[in-house]
N, C-alpha and C positions, 0 to 999 in steps of 0.2 A: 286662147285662140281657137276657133275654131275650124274644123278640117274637113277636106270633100274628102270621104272615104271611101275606096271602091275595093272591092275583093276579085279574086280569082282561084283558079282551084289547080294545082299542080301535079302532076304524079312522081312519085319519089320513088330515086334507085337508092339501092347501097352496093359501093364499088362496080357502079357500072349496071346490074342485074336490076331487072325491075321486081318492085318492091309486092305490087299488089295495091296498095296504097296512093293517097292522095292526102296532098295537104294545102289548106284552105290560107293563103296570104291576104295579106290587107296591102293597100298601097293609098299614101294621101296627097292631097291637091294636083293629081294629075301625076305625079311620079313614077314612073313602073319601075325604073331599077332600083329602089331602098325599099324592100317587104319588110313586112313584120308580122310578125305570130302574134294569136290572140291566147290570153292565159289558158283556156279549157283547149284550145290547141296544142299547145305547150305541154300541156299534163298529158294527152293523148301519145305524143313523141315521146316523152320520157319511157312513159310505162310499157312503149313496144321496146326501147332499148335496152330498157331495165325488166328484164323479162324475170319474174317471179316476184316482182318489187310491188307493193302495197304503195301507190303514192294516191293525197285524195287534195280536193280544193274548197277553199270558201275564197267568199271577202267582203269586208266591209268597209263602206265610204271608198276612199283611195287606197286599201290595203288589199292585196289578193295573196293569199297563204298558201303554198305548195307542202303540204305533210307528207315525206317519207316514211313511212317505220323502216328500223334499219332491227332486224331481228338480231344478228349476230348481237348487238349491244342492246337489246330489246328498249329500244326509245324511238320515241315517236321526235322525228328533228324537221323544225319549218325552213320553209324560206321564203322570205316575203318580199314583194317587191311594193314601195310606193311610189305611186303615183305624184303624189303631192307633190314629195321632195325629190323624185326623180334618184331613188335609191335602189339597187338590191341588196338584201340582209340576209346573211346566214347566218342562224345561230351556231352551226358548225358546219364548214365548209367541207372537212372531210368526210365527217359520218353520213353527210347529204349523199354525196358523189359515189360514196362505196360501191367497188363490184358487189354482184350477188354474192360472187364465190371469194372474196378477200376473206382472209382470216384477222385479220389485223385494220386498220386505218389506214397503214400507209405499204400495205401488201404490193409489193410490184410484180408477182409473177403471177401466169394466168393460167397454169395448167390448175385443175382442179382437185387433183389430188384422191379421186376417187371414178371409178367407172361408171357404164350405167348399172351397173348388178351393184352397186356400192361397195367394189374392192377396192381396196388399192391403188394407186396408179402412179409409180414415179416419183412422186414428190408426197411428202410426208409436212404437215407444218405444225410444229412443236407448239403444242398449247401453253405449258409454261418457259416458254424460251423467248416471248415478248416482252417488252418493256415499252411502253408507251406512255406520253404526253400529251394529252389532246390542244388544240392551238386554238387562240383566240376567236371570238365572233369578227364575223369578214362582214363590211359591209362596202361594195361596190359605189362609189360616189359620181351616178352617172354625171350630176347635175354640175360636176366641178371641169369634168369634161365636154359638157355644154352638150349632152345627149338625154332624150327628152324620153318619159314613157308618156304614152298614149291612152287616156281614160275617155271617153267620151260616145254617147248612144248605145249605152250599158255593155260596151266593149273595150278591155283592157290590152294593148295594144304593146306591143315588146321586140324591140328592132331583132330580125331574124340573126344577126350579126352579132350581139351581145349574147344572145344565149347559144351560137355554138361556140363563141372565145371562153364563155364562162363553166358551159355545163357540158356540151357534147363533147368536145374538143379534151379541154383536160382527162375528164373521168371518164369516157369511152373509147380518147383517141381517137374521133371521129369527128371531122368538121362537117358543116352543113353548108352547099354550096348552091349559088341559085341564079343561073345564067339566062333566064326569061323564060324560060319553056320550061325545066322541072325542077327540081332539089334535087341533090345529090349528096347523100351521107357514103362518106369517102376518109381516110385515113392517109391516104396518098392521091391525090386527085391524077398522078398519072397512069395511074390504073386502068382509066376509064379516058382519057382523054377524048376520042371520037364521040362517044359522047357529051362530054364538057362540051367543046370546041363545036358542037353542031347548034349554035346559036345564031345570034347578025350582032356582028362587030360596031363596033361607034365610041361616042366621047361617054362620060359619066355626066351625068345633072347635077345641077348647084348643090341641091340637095345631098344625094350620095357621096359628092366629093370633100363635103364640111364635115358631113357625119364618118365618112370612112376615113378622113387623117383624125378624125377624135378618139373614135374607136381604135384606130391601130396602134396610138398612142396609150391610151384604157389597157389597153391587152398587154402591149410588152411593159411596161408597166409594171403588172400585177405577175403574169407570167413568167417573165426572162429569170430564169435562175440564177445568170452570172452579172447581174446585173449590179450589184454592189462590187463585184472583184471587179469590174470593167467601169468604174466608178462613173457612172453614169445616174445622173440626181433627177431629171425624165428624159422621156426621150421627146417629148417637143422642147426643150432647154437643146437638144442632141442634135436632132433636125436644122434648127435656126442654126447652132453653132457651122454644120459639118454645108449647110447651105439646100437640104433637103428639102425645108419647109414648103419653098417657091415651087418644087417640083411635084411634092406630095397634094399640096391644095389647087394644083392645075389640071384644066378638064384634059389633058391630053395623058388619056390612060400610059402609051409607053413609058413615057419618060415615070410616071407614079412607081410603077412594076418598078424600072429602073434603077431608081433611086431605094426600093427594098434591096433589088440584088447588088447595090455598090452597101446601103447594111450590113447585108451578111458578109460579104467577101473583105471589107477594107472595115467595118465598126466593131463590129460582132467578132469575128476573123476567130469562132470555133469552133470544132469540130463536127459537133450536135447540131450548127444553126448549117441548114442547106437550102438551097434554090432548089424550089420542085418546078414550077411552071408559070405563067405568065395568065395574065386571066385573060376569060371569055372574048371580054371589050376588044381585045388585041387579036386575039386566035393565036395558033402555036405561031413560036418563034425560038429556031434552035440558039440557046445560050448555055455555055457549061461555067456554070462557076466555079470558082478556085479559091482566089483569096490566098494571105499568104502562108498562115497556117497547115491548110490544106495542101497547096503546094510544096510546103517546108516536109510534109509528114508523106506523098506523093513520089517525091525524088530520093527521100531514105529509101522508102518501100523498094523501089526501082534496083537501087542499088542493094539491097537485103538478096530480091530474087537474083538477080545477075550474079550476087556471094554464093547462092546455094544452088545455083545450076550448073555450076561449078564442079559440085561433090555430087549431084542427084539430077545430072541431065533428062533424067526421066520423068523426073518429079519427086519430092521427099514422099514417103509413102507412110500414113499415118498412125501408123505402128511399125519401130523395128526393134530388135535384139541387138545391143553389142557385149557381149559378155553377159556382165553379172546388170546388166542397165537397161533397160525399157524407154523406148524415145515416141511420146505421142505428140504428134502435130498437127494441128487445124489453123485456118488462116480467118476462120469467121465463127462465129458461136450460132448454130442453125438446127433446127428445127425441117426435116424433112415429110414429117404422115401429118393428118391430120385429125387422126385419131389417138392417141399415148397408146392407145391399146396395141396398136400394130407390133408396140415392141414387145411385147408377151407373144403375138401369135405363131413367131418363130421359134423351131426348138433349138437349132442349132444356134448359138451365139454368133456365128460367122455368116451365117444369112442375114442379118441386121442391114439395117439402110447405113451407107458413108456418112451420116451428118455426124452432128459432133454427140448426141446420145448413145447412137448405133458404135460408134467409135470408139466411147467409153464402157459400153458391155464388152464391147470384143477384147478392149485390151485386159479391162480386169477378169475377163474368161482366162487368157492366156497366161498372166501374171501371176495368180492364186490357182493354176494348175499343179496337180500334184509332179512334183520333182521340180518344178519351175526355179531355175537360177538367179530370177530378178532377186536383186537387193535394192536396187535404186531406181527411182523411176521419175523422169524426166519429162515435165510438159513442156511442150515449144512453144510458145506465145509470139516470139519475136517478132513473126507476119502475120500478124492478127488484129485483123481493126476492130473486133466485138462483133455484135447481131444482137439473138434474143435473151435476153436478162435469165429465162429461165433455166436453160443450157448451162448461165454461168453458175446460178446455183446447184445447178445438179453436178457441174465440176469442183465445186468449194467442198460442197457435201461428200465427194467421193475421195480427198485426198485426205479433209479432216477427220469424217465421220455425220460431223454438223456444217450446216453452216449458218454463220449468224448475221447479218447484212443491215445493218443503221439504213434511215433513212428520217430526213430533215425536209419537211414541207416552206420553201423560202415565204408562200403568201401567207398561212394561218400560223408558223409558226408549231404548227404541231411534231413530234418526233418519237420514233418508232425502230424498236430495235427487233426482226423475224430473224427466227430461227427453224431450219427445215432439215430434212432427212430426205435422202436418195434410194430407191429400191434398185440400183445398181446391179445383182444377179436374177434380180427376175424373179423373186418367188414371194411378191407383194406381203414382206416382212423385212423391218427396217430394224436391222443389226448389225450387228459388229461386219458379220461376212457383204456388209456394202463399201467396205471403205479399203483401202491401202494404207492407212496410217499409220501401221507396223513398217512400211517400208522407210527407206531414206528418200526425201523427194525432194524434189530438186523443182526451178520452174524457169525459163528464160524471159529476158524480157529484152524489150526494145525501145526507142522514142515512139513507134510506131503501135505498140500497144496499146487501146486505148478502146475507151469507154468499154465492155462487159472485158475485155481482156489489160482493163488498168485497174476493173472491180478484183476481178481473182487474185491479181497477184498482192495487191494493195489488202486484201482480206489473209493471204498466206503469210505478209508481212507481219502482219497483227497477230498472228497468232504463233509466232516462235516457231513453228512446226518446220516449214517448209526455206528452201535455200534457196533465197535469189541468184541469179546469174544472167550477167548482161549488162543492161544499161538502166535508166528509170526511165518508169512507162511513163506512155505519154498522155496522160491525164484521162478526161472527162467523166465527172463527176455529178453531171444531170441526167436526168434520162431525157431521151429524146420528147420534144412533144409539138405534134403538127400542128399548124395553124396556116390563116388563111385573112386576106383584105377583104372588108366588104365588099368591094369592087371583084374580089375571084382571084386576086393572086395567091398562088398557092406555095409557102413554105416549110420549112420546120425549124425549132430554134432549142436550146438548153431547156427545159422545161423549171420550173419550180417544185421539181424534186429531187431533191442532192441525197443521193448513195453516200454512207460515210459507215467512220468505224466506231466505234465504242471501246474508249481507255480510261478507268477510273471516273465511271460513270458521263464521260463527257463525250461530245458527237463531236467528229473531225472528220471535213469533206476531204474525197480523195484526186482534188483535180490537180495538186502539185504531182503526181505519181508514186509508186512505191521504187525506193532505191536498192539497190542492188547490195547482196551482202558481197559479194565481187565482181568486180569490173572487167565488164570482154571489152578491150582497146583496137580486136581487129572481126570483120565480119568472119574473118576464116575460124576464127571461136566459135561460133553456134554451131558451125555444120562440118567439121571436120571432127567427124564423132568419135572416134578410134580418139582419137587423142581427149576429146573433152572426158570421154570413160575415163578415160587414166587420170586427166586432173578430178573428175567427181572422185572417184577413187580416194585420191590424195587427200582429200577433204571428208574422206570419212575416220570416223574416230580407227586410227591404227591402219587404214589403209586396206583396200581387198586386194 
């Protein structure tokens, strides 16, 4: 078939800030809202994301060849998209995507591990401490989802939609968002909302509306991590059943949006999957989703703080002393500077920032002081919903010494066991004096613990070391990963990469939780600390 193709030229922010940049759309038979990127466009995008990344193109007949060199594995890895058959191919979908700075394939933290003077910095990642499987050739089957590529007047045409579900979105975390007037590479599109939302609202065209339920279909799909535990065989089988279909293939954007946020809240109903915002078509519109997970894990939390205000109307304060015991508490796993270096530039330990790094120098300043009384040292997890995955390794690392952290790719198949080191006192050498593992440790947990704060205790579980107490955590075992409708609704859902452990060689995800080696039956257990010293006490060999 042949198509009236017209272009236009857009200028692209990231999170809102403008970029400097512009990028050239296509649009056919009169369409404006379904763009698409042309392949040498495409390569153009990449190689600013992937800054230090070699990527080059050819093609011949129907075949257009994307070559990465991926140096860490010194190989050159394609990806090719035809035309003909309306396919994308990766010969390996991981090695494609890799960050610059991953040490590994399926590397989930982002600090780099080295300064700009090429010290040290933080995180240490164990060259022989991986273990990896690389996963199958992926090949995307647009054509089984009834979405077409574009070859025609020596231009290779590629729905802007498909390559942020497949390539920006997973391996940058960044979707690509395109509300008539610019793009916007955004990780959280509410970042930037006044921008987003400064568009003209209206219905979706035939066209956009066929392609965006095929596509959003294509994506969770391939994407959804929990998608086999939520025994769901597609999601247009899912749609028809749950009555969505009617709503998703209707020109009336609300109800489209709509019908995603009853998804996540009543299908989905997990932790990782949240409502960000409502697209363009619509403009804002205040909805808070819950779902009943959410709400179940919501009205604990509620009642956890009402337990602990109790004993610390002031606040728990996130190092205290009771005796011979050390109690650190954080209720999110964060990331404060923007540089790692900041925590070097302080001499005193006690000038560190409150996040949860700053928090972890101060306390191991205090505890490996000389004369220091700690024998037992206690993280409080229990009001902790997670954050930045990298925090949680650098608290695995500081209790064990290592930490070692599985991770299972659900689309290729691939699986990867990192291993890291903490520079914990600050003197960018990664030894023994970074850890407490000499100590007795102890870690609470709750239903409410979850995703980086159900990784750590699920990873202290595993290793014999450390002593649960509480309840079993409350799962999630994907990482988060944002996505978005062709149309602009903006979400995030389980990703298709599951955190797990490694036991006798085999990978086991951590989304049932780690169980407790004993059972707190009243909330006044975590925070009547005087007495829990006495019971940790009692639980230590002969008693202190």
């Amino acid at each position: 078939m042949k198509h009236e193709i017209t272009s236009a030229v857009f200028p692209m922010y990231y999170e809102g800030a403008e970029t400097g940049m512009d990028l050239t759309l296509y649009f056919l038979d009169g369409v404006t809202d379904l763009p698409y990127i042309e392949a040498n466009d495409f390569l153009m995008l990449i190689s600013e994301m992937y800054d230090g990344v070699k990527f080059t193109i050819s093609s011949e007949g129907p075949v257009v060849t994307i070559n990465r060199t991926n140096d860490l594995y010194e190989q050159d890895i394609p990806l090719t998209f035809d035309f003909d058959n309306d396919t994308i191919n990766f010969m390996d979908y991981n090695l494609f995507c890799m960050k610059a700075t991953a040490s590994t394939i399926l590397d989930f933290t982002n600090l780099p591990g080295f300064n700009d003077a090429g010290e040290p910095s933080l995180l240490q990642k164990v060259d022989n401490g991986a273990y990896a499987r690389f996963g199958d050739e992926l090949q995307i089957p647009l054509a089984d989802y009834d979405i077409e590529l574009i070859q025609q007047d020596g231009l290779y045409l590629i729905p802007l939609q498909t390559i942020s579900d497949f390539i920006t979105a997973p391996a940058q975390m960044s979707g690509l968002y395109f509300n008539g007037k610019c793009v916007i590479i955004s990780e959280d599109i509410r970042s930037c909302l006044d921008l987003y939302y400064d568009a003209p609202t209206g219905e979706r065209s035939e066209a956009l509306t066929k392609y965006g339920y095929n596509e959003l279909c294509l994506m969770l799909d391939y994407l959804y991590g929990m998608k086999g535990s939520h025994d769901i065989e597609s999601f247009d089988k899912l749609f028809h059943e749950v009555g969505f279909d009617a709503l998703l293939k209707g020109s009336e954007v609300k109800q489209a949006d709509g019908a995603i946020y009853r998804l996540i809240t009543d299908y989905l109903d997990d932790n990782h999957s949240k409502w960000h915002a409502f697209s363009y078509l619509n403009g804002p519109i205040d909805y808070t989703a819950t779902g009943l997970s959410r709400a179940r894990m919501g009205n604990f939390r509620q009642r956890q703080l009402d337990a602990r205000a109790e004993y610390y109307p002031d606040g728990v304060p996130g190092y205290e002393e009771i005796g011979n015991t050390a109690y650190i508490t954080f209720d999110n796993f964060e990331i404060s500077v923007e540089n790692p270096d900041d925590y070097y530039a302080v001499e005193d330990p006690m000038d560190l920032p409150d996040d949860t790094i700053g928090l972890i120098m101060k306390a191991h300043a205090m505890i490996t002081r000389e004369d220091s009384p700690i024998e037992n040292v206690v993280l409080d997890l229990s009001s902790n919903g997670g954050g930045v995955t990298d925090t949680a390794i650098i608290t695995i690392a500081w209790f064990l010494g290592e930490a070692s952290v599985g991770m299972k790719d659900t689309m290729t198949g691939a699986i990867c066991s990192n291993t890291y080191r903490a520079d914990i006192n600050r003197d960018r050498v990664f030894d023994e004096n970074d850890t407490i593992s000499d100590k007795n440790l102890f870690c609470l947990t709750s239903s409410f613990s979850f995703s980086c704060a159900n990784l750590v205790p699920c990873m202290f579980k595993e290793s014999g070391v450390v002593t649960l107490l509480g309840r079993t955590s409350g799962g999630g075992t994907c990482t988060i990963q944002p996505v978005s409708s062709a149309w602009g609704t903006s979400f995030q859902i389980s990703g298709n990469r599951r955190t797990s452990f490694m036991k006798n060689g085999s990978f086991y995800d951590i989304d049932r939780g780690a169980d407790p080696d004993h059972v707190f039956t009243t909330l006044d257990q975590y925070y009547d600390r005087a007495a829990l010293t006495d019971y940790i006490n009692s639980l230590c060999w002969g008693g202190k």
